[in-house]
Each structure stands twice: as C-alpha cells, then as structure tokens.
C-alpha positions in Angstrom: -10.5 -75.3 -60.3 -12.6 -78.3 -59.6 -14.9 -76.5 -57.3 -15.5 -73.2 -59.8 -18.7 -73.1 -61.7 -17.9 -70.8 -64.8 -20.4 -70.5 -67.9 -18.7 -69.1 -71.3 -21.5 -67.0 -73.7 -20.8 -67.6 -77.4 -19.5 -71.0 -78.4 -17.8 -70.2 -81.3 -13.9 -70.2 -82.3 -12.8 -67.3 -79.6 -15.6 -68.5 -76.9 -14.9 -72.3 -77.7 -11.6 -72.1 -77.2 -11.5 -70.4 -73.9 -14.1 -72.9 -72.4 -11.3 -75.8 -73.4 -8.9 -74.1 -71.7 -11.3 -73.8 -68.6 -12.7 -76.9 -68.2 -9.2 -78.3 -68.9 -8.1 -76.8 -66.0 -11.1 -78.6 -64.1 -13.8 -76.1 -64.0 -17.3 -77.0 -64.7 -17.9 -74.8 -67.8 -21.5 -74.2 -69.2 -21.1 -73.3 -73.2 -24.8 -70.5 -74.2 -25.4 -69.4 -77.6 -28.4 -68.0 -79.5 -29.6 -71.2 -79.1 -29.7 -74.8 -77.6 -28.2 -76.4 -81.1 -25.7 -73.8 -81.7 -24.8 -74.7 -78.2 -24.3 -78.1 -78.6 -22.7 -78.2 -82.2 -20.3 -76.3 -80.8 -19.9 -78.7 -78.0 -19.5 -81.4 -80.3 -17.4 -79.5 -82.5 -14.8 -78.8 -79.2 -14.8 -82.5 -78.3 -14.0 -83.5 -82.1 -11.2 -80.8 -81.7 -9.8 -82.2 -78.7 -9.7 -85.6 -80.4 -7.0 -83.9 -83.1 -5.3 -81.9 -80.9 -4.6 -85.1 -78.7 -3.3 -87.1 -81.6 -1.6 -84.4 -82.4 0.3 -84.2 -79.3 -1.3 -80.3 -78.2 -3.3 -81.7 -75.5 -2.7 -84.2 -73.0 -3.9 -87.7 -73.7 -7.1 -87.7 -71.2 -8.1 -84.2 -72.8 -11.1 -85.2 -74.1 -12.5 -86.7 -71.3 -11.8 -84.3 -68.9 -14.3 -81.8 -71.6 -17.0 -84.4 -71.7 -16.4 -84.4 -67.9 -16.4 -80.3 -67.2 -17.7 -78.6 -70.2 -21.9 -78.9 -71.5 -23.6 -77.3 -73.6 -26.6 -74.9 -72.2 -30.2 -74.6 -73.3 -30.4 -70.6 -72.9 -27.6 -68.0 -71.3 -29.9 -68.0 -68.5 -29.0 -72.1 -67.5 -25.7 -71.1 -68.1 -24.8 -68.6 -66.1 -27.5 -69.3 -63.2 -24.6 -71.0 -60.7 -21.8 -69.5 -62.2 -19.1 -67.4 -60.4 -17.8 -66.3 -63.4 -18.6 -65.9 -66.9 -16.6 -64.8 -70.0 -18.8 -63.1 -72.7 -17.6 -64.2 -76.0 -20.0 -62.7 -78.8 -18.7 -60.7 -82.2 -17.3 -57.5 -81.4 -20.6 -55.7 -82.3 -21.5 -53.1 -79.5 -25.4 -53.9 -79.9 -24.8 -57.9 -79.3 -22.8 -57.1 -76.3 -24.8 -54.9 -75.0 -28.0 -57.0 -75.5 -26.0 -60.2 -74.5 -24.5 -58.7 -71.4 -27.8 -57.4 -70.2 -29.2 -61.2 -70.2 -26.2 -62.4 -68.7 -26.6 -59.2 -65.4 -30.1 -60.1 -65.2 -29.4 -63.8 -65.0 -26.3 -64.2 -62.9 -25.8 -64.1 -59.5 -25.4 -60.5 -57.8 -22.0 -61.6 -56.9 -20.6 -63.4 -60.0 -17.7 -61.5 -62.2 -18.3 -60.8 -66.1 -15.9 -60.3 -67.9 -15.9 -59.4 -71.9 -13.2 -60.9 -74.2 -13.3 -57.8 -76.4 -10.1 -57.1 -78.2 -11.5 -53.3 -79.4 -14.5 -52.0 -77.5 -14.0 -49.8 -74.4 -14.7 -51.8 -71.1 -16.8 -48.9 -69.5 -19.3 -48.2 -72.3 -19.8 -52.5 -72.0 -20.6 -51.9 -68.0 -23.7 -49.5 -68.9 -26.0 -52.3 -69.5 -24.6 -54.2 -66.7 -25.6 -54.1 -63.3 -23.0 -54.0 -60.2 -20.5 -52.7 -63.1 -17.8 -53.2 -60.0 -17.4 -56.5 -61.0 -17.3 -56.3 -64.5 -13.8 -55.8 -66.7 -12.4 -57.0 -70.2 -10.6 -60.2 -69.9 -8.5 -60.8 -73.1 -7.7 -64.0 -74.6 -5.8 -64.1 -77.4 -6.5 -66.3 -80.6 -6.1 -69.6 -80.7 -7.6 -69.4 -76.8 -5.7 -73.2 -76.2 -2.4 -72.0 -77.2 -1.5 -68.3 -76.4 -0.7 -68.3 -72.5 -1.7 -64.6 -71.8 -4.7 -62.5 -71.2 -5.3 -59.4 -70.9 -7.3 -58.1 -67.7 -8.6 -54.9 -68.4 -10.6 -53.0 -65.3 -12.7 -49.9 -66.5 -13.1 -47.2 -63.8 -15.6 -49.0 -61.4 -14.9 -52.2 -61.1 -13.5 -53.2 -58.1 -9.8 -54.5 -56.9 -11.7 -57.5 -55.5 -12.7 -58.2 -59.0 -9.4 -57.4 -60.6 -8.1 -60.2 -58.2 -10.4 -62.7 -58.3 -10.3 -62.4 -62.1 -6.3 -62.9 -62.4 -6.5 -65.5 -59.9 -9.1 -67.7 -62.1 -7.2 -67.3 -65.6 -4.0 -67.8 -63.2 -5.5 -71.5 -62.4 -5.6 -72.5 -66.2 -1.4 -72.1 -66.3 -1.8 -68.6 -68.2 0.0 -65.4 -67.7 -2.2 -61.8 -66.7 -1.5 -58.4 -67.4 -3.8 -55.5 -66.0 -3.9 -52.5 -68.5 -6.0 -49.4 -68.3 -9.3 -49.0 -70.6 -8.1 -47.0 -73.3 -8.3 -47.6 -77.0 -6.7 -50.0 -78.0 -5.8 -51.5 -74.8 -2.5 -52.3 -74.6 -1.9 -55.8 -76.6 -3.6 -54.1 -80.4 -2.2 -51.0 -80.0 1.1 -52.4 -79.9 0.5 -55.3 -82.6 -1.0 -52.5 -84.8 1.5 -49.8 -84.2 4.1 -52.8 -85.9 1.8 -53.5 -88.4 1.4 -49.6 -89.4 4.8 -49.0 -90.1 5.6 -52.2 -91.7 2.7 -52.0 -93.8 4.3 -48.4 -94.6 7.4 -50.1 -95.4 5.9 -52.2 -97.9 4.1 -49.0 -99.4 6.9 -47.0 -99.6 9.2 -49.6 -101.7 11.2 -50.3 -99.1 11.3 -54.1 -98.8 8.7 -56.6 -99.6 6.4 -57.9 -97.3 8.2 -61.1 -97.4 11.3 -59.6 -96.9 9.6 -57.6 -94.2 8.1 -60.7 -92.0 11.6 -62.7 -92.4 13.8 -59.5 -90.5 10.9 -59.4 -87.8 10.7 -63.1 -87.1 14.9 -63.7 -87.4 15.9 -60.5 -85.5 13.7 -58.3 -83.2 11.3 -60.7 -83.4 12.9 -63.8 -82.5 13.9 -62.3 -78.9 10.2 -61.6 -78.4 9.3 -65.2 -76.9 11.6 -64.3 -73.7 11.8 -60.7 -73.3 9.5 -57.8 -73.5 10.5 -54.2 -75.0 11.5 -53.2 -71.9 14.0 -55.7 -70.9 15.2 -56.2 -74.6 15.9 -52.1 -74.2 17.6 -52.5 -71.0 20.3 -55.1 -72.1 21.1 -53.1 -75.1 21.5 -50.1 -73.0 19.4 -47.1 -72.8 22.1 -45.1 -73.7 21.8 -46.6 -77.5 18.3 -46.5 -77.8 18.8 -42.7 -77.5 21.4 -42.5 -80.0 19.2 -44.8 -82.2 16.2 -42.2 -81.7 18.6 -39.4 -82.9 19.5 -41.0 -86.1 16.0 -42.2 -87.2 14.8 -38.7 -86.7 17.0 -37.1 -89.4 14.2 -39.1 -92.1 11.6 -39.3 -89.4 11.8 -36.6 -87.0 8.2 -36.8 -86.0 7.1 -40.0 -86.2 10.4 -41.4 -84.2 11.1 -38.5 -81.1 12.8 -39.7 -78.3 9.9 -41.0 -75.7 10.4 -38.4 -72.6 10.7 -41.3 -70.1 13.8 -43.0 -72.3 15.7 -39.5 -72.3 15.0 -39.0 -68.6 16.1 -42.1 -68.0 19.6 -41.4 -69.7 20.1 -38.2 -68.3 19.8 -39.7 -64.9 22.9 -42.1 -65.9 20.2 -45.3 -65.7 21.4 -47.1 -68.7 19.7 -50.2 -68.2 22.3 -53.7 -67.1 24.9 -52.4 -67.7 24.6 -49.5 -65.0 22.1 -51.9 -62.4 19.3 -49.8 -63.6 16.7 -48.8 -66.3 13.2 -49.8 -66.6 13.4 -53.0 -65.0 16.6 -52.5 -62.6 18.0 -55.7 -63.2 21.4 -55.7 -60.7 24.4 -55.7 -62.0 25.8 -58.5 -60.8 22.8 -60.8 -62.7 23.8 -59.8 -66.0 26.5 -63.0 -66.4 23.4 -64.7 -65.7 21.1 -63.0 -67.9 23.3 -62.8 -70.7 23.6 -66.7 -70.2 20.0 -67.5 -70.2 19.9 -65.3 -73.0 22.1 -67.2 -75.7 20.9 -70.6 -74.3 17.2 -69.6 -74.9 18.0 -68.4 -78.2 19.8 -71.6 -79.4 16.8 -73.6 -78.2 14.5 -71.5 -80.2 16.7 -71.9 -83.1 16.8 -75.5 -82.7 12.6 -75.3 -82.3 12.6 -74.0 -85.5 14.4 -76.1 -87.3 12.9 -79.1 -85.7 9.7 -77.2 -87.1 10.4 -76.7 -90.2 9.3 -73.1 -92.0 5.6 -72.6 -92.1 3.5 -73.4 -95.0 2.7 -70.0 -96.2 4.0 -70.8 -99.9 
C-alpha cells in the first residue's frame, strides 16, 4: 500500500481507528474533521494510542512510527481528499452530516477516486444522492474497535460499479482484513444478524427465562464459542441439515411463527443434501474432508479454550 494515497473524513473513535489500520498497512492516510484542531487532536490522540497498544503487545513495536510516517492530520476535507484514491467517510450516523460531508468530499475528490461510507444503518443509495459519479460510491463497514476486528463489510448500492466493488475489496484486502459483499438492504447483513440474537435474547430475559448473565455465559461457552471458526452455515452443515429440520419442528410447537423452517433448509433436506455427512449442503464440503474438518475442529476449539483461560474472564463484575 505504500504507493496509495487514501484520506479518512472524521477522526474520531470509528474514523481514527480505521486510518491506523491504513496507514499501518503503509498507505499515506490524510485524517479531515470539522476543523484543523479536531484534526490534529485526534492525530495526537492516535499516536498516544499506538504508544499503549505497542506496550501492550496489540501492535507491532515500530507502530508508531510507521503513523507519524503515513498518517497527518488535514487542515479542511478538501486537503484531504485532493490526491486521494480513496476515502472512507467516517462522520455520526446522522443522514444530514453525511449528506453535507459527502457532498464536500464529491466536490473535492478526484472524478476517479472511490468513497466509501462506514455506515453501520443508513441505506447506501440514499448516501449516493448527494454524490457525484455514484458508480463509485458503496458502504464499506468496519467494525468497532477498527484495529482489531478483521472484517468489513463492502456494501454496493445499485449503481456503483464492479470496478469499484473490486478495487474497494482489494484496498481493505491490503490491511490483512477479511471482505464480505452484501446487498443494500436494511440492516445490511452484519446488524441484522447481531440484532436478530440480541432480540430474542433480550426476549429471554423478558420473559423470565434466564438472566442475562446466565444468557451471555450459554452464548459465549456453546453456540458462541464455535463462532470464531465457523459461520452458520458451516456450523449447520456439520451438524447435519437433517437435524436442523427436526430442531425447527420442535421449537415451533411454543414458537410456531417466529421459528418456521426457512424454505431453503427444507429444500435442502428433501433433496437428501444433509450437509458433511452426505458431501453436500450449503457449503458442499466433500465427504472425504470431514476426518479433516472434524480434526481442525476439536484442535481449534481446545486452543480457544486454552486462550481463554490464559485470558482470564473479562472484567464485567
């Protein structure tokens, strides 16, 4: 990345975070906000960061340097983004400081140079009104702490172009994270699952069920603790899809709404694709690279284990 100009508008925790991670990676990041000083308190505020986070052993020892080296603050957006190639808008999720933010940043740029938002709520197409060539515009998701979470959401409204899809994965790629490319629908993908947990936990809790302590400790030691390695998909497939179906069943006898068998898990059963154990479900792992996965499985979980104890429980109480 050490040839990349990239600017990042809005230096606070979300924005701040995401230029680290950038200019680590050996970009030259420009850091705008509302104004020069916010700019460079900010900047200051990252390099003091780094500091901790190298003594704490979560960045590599020449961390800092590397941000005095890449990363400086901006007097205006328009310094900032004036060379970039790409810039990451970073201001609160309020539709009226994107907007006016995003139109300063279209105005500014280059005709050429990709935008992306790092909304977590706010549809990607109503952002690309105020922006001009909306093909290469798109959400691009960071999660919080930026530093520390390795994937990002890439989400393309209708217009924006393949070229800028690419190009966008291919600059987060550099940093060492992970991209997924969702559709722009509410919620994107990443909330609406996070909040379709927290919505029937929180129900849980409501109901009498359990407490919330009790609640967090089942997700992080069971369901939960797979979640680091494998997705919903491949977690479904190695129990078999055939059980999932079974499992539907019996949770609508109390919930018959709220839990009906998804019409792509059923179709998948009645076509006799069960997941490993049959060589095919939604991912089609082969057959013959379950002894494998099933290995790779219990070691990963033993390590994570092991993390945890080497950890030590989180000081929540």
């Amino acid at each position: 990345m050490s040839t990349r100009n990239i600017a990042v508008v809005g230096s606070g925790y979300m924005g701040g975070g995401i230029a680290q991670v950038l200019a680590l990676a050996g970009a030259r990041v420009a850091l705008a906000d509302v104004s020069a000083e916010i700019a460079q308190s900010n900047y200051e505020r990252l390099l003091k960061e780094s500091d901790e986070f190298v003594a704490a052993g979560l960045f590599p020892a020449n961390a800092t340097d590397l941000l005095k080296e890449n990363l400086w603050a901006a007097k205006d957006i328009e310094e900032a983004v004036a060379d970039a190639e790409y810039i990451e808008e970073a201001v609160p999720e309020v539709l009226e400081i994107k907007h006016a933010t995003l139109g300063r940043i279209s105005a500014a740029a280059r005709p050429d140079a990709i935008i992306g938002s790092n909304t977590s709520t706010i549809s990607i197409a109503k952002l690309a009104e105020v922006v001009d060539n909306p093909e290469r515009f798109l959400g691009v998701h960071f999660s919080n702490p930026a530093p520390f979470i390795p994937g990002v959401e890439v989400i393309p409204h209708e217009g924006t172009s393949e070229a800028t899809v690419q190009a966008a994965r291919t600059i987060v790629g550099e940093t060492g994270k992970e991209t997924a490319t969702v559709k722009d629908v509410t919620g994107f993908v990443l909330n609406r699952l996070q909040y379709a947990l927290f919505h029937e936990a929180a129900q849980v809790v409501e109901e009498g069920i359990a407490t919330a302590e009790d609640v967090d400790t089942l997700v992080r030691t069971t369901f939960g603790f797979r979640l680091p390695f494998f997705g919903p998909f491949a977690i479904a497939d190695m129990a078999g899809l055939d059980v999932y179906a079974f499992c539907y069943k019996s949770l609508q006898t109390g919930f018959p709404e709220r839990f009906a068998t998804p019409q792509i898990l059923q179709e998948k059963v009645d076509a006799g694709q069960l997941g490993t154990k049959t060589g095919s479900g939604f991912l089609d792992v082969p057959a013959e690279r379950t002894a494998a996965l099933v290995a790779y499985r219990n070691k990963a979980y033993v390590a994570m284990q092991k993390l945890i104890e080497d950890l030590g429980p989180a000081p929540l109480s």
